[in-house]
C-alpha positions as CSV (number, residue, x, y, z in Angstrom):
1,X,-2.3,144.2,193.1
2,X,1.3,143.7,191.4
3,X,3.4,146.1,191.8
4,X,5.5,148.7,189.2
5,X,8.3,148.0,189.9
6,X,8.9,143.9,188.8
7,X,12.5,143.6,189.0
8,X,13.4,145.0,192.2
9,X,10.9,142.5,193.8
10,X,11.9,139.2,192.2
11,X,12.7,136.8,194.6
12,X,15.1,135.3,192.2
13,X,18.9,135.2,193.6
14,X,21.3,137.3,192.3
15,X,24.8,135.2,192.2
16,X,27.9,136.8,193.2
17,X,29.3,136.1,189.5
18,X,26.8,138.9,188.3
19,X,28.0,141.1,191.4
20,X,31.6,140.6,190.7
21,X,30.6,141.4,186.8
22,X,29.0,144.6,187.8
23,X,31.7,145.4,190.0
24,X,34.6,144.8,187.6
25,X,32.5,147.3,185.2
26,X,32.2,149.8,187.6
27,X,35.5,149.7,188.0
28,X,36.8,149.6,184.7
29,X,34.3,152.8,184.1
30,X,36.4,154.4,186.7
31,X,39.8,153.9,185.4
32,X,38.6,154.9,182.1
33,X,37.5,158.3,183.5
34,X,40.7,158.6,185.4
35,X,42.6,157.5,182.8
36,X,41.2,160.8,181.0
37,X,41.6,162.9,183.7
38,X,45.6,162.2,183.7
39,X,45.9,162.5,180.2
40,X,44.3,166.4,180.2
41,X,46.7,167.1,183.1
42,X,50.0,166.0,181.7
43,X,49.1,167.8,178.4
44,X,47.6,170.4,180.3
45,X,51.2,170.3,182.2
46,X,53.5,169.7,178.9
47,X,52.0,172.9,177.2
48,X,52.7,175.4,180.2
49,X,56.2,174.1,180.2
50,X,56.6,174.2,176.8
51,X,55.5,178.5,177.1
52,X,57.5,178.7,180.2
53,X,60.8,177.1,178.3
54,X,60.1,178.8,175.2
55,X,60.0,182.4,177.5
56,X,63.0,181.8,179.3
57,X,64.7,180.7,176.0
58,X,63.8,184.4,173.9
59,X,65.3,185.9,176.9
């Protein structure tokens, strides 16, 4: 009987090129994210100054 799931039970070697390829995408993904994250907190960070300035400004 052959089983589902082909590709997890290949016998064929994986090479540590693909795993550092993988890795480096993984990675990548992550600083991307990151990246994404730090850009809605400065604006995030900018704007509230910008309403605190412009408060203490009209005063």
């Amino acid at each position: 009987m052959l089983s589902a799931n082909v590709a997890c039970n290949s016998p064929a070697p994986v090479s540590s090129y693909t795993f550092a390829s993988l890795e480096l995408q993984r990675l990548w993904m992550l600083l991307k994210v990151h990246s994404i994250e730090l850009h809605a907190k400065l604006l995030r960070g900018c704007a509230l100054a910008t309403r605190t300035w412009a408060r203490f400004a009209a005063a």
